[in-house]
C-alpha positions in Angstrom: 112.2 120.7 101.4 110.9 121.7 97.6 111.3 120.3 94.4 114.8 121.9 93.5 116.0 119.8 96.6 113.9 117.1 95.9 115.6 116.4 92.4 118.8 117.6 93.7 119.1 114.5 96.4 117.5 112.6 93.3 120.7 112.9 91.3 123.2 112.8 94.4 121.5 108.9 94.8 121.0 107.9 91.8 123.4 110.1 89.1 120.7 110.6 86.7 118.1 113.0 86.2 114.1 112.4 87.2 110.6 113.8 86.5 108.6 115.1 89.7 104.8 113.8 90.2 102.7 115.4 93.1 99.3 114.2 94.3 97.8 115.8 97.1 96.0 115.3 99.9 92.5 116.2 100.8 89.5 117.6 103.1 86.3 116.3 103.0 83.7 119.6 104.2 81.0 116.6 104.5 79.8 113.1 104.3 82.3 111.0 106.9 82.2 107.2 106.8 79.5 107.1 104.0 82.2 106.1 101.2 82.3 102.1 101.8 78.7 102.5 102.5 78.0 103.4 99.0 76.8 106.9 99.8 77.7 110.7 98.8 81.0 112.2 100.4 82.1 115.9 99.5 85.8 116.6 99.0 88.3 118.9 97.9 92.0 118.1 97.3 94.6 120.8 99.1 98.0 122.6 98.5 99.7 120.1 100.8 100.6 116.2 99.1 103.3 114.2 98.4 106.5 114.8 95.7 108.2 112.1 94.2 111.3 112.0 91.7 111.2 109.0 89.6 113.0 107.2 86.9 112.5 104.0 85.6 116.0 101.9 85.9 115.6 99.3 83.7 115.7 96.3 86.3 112.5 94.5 88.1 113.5 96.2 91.3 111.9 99.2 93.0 114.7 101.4 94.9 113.4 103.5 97.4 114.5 106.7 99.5 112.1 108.3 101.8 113.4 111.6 102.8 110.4 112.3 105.8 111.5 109.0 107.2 115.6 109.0 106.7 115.1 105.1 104.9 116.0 103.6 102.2 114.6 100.2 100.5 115.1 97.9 97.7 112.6 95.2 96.5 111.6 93.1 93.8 107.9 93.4 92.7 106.5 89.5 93.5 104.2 88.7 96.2 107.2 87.0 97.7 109.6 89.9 97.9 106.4 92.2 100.0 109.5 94.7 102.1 109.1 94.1 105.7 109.2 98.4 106.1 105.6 99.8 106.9 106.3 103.0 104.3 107.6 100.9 101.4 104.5 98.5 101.7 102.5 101.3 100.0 105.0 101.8 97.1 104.9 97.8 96.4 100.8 97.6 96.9 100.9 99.6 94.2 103.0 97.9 92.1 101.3 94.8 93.0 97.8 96.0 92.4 98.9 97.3 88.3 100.8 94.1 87.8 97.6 92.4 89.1 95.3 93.9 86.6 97.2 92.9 83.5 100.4 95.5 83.6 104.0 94.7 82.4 105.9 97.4 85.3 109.7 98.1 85.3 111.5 99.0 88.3 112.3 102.5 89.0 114.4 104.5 91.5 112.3 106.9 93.7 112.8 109.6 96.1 110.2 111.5 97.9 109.0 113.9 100.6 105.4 114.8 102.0 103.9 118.0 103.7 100.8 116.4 104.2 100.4 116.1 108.1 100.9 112.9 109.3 97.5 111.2 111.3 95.6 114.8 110.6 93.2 113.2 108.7 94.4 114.4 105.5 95.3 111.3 103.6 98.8 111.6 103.6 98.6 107.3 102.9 96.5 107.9 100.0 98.2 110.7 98.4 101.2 108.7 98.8 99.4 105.5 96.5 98.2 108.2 94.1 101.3 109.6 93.4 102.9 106.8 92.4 99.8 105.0 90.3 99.6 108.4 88.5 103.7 108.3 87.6 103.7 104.5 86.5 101.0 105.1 84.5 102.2 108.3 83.1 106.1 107.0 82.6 105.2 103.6 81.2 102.0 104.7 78.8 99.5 102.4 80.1 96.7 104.4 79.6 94.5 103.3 83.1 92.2 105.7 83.4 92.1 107.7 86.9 89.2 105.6 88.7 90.8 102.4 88.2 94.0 104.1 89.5 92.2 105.1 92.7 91.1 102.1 92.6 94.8 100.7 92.7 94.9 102.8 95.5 92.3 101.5 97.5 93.3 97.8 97.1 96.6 98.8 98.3 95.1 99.7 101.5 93.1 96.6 101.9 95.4 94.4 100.8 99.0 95.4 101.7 97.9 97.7 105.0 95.2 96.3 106.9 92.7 99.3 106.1 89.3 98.4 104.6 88.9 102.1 103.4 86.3 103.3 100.7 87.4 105.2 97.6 87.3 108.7 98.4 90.7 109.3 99.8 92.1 108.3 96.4 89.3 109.5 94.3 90.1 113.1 96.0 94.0 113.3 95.3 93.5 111.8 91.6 90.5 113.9 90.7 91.0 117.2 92.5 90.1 120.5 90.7 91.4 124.2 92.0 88.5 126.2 93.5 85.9 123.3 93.6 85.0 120.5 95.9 83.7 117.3 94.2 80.4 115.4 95.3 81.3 111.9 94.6 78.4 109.1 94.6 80.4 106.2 96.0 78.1 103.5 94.9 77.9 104.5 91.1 81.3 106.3 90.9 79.3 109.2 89.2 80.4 112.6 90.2 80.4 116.5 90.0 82.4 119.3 90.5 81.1 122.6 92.9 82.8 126.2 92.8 83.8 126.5 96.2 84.7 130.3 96.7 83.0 131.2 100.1 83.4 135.2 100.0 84.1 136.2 103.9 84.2 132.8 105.4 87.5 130.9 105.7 88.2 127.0 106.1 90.8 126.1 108.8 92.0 122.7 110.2 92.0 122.4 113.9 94.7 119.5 114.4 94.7 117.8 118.3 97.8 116.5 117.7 96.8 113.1 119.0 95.6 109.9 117.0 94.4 107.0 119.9 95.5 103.8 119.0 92.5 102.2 118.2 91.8 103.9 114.8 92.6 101.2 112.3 91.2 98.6 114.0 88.1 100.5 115.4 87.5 101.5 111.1 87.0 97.7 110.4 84.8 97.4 113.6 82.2 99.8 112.2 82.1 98.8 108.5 81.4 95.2 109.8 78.3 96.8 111.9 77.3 98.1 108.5 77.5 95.5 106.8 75.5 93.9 109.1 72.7 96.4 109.5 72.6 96.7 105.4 72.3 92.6 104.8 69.7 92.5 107.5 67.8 95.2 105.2 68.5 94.1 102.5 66.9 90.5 103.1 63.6 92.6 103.2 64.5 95.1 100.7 66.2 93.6 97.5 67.0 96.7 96.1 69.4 98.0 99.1 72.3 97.1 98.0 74.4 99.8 100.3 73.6 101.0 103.8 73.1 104.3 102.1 70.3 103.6 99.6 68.2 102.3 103.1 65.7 104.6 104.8 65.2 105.0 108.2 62.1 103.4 108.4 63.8 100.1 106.8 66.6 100.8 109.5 63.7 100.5 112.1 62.1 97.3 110.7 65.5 95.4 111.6 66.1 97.1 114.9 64.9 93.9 116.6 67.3 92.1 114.4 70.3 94.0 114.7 72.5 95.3 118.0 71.9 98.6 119.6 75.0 99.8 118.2 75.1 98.2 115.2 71.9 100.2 115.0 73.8 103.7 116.1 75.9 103.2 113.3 73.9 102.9 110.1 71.3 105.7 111.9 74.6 107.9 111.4 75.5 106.8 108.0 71.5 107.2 106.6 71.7 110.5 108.0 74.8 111.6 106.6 73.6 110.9 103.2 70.9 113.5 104.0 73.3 116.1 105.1 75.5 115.9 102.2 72.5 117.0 99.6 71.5 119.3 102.0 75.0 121.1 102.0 74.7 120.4 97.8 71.6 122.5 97.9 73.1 125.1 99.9 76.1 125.7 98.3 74.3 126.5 95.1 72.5 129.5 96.8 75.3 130.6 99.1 73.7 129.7 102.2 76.6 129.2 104.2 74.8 128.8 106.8 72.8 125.5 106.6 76.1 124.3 105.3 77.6 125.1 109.1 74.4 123.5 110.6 74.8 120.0 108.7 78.6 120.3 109.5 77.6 120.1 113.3 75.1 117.6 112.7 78.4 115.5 111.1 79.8 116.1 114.0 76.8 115.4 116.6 76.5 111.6 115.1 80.2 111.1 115.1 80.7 111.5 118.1 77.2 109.8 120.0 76.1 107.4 117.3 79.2 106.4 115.3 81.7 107.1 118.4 84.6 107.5 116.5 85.4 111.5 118.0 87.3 111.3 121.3 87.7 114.0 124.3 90.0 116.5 122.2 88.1 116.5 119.3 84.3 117.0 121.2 86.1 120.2 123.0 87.1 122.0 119.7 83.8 121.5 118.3 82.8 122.9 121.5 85.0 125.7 121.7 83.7 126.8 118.3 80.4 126.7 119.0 81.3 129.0 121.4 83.0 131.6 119.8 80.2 131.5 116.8 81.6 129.6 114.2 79.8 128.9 111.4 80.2 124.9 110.9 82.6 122.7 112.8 83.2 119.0 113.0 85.5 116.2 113.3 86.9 115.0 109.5 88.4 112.0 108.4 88.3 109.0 110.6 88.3 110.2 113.9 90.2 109.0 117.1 92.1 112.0 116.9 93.3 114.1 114.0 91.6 117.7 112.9 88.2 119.5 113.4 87.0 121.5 110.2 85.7 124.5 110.5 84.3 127.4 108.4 85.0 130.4 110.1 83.7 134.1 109.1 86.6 136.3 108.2 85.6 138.8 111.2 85.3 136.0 113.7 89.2 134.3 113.1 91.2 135.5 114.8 89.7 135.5 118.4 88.5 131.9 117.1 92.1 130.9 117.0 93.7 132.7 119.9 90.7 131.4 121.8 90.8 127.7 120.8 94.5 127.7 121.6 94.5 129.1 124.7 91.7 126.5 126.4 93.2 123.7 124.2 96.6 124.2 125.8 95.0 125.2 129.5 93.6 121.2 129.3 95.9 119.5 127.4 98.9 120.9 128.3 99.7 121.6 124.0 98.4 124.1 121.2 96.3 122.8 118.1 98.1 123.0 114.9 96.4 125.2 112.7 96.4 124.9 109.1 94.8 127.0 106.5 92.6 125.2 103.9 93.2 126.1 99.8 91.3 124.0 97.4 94.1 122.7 94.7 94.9 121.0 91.5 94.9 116.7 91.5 97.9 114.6 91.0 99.6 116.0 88.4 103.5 115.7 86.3 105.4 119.0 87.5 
């Protein structure tokens, strides 16, 4: 599929002509889980995202073909009319989450494709949200500006899909910049861009292929442990208003207060703050390799303290310890999806070959493998 096809079945359905938007979707190199925690996260969006063809048809009904899924559906834009089809919920959380914030919206007709991978950890979902809050507000002149739009995003997910998710996923396809990555402050919605050119390293997804079950409703289960952990703080320390502006000390003052593993959790999430400046800091001298150090130190507390790696995840990390890579870890929410790993050019290929091979000797499949390059935002083609 490309955009010439994309606009060709656009007029097939529809007989007129429509403009293409893209948003993409995104890595994160470090800083897992600290988003709704109010802390720093560190992503980049990539080549890969979602295409739409849109037109607006002059009706208060959204029509709706998704070529990935072979469906079409047709809905008003009420509360009442919410479609009772998974995909299309995103499309009307969207609409739902404009109209809510003050926005006259007409209907449009829509068809779309997505080479994001699906459950890679790559935020296919919240490409998906960004590409269509970036054409309504593009084709209909309403001027939001692009943090309320990720915001539109995120509301979709909490509201219409069951996913209490922070901002970064949307933040990420909205804001992305070719050639950087982009340290985001979740609490203060502040951010920066970094050059990310790292001469004789390369970044490469490792995906397992497998996402357990458990995911979404595991996610809630540990931002509720936050929570928890951060109110118990904060009732001795006003000024934490986020698990991320605590210390470790203040972590240990509650420890009496708090479960063991509501404990494990916001150890993980203080620490990750640390690791993200640390990789900041790094970055600005080159030093590529306390950037792979912190990457396995994401990767240590995912796994033992915020246990949301599983069995195929912990041997990749593994495997590329052992073949010398640089930094590795699991990214996005875990349960499944991809390791991340910044590889040395020299060091690739054997890296690959080798992580396939023992991959596929225990669980009876290869990884996919996919190449990383840091791209442009949502954008009109």
């Amino acid at each position: 599929m490309n955009v010439t096809e994309l606009k060709r079945l656009f007029k097939e359905r529809f007989n007129e002509e429509g403009t293409v938007y893209t948003s993409p979707g995104r890595v994160n190199l470090i800083g897992e889980h600290t988003d709704y925690n109010g802390g720093f996260v560190f992503p980049g969006a990539i080549d890969q995202g979602i295409y739409a063809c849109i037109r607006l048809n002059g009706t208060d009904k959204v029509r709706a073909y998704s070529i990935d899924k072979e469906d079409y559906c047709e809905f008003g834009m009420n509360e009442e009319d919410n479609p009772n089809v998974h995909w299309a919920n995103y499309l009307f959380g969207v609409c739902r989450e404009i109209i809510k914030r003050g926005y006259r919206l007409q209907g449009f007709d829509t068809v779309f494709y997505g080479n994001v991978p699906i459950g890679a950890g790559m935020s296919s979902s919240a490409a998906l949200e960004s590409t269509f809050a970036f054409a309504l507000n593009d084709l209909l002149h309403l001027n939001i500006d692009k943090f309320e739009l990720a915001r539109v995003g995120q509301a979709t997910e909490h509201n219409y899909v069951g996913v209490k998710c922070g901002i970064m996923d949307q933040f990420a396809s909205l804001f992305g910049k070719e050639g950087h990555l982009m340290r985001l402050n979740c609490a203060t919605m502040e951010f920066e861009y970094f050059p990310f050119h790292p001469k004789g390293y390369r970044l490469v997804l490792l995906d397992t292929v497998v996402k357990h079950e458990l995911a979404s409703s595991a996610y809630n289960k540990r931002r509720a442990s936050c929570e928890n952990a951060c109110a118990h703080i904060a009732a001795k320390h006003p000024e934490v208003k986020y698990l991320s502006d605590a210390t470790l000390d203040m972590l240990d003052e509650v420890r009496p207060e708090i479960s063991g593993e509501d404990y494990l959790r916001a150890a993980y999430v203080i620490g990750e703050k640390q690791r993200v400046l640390d990789v900041c800091d790094a970055l600005a001298h080159d030093d590529y390799e306390t950037v792979g150090k912190c990457m396995y130190g994401t990767h240590f507390g995912m796994s033992k303290l915020y246990e949301v790696s599983c069995e195929e995840l912990d041997f990749l990390n593994d495997i590329a310890k052992e073949c010398g890579v640089t930094g590795s870890r699991v990214m996005g929410g875990g349960f499944g999806g991809c390791t991340i790993n910044l590889v040395k050019d020299e060091l690739y290929d054997a890296f690959i070959a080798t992580a396939k091979q023992q991959f596929n000797a225990k669980f009876g499949h290869d990884p996919k493998v996919y190449n990383v390059v840091i791209s442009e935002g949502a954008r009109r083609l």
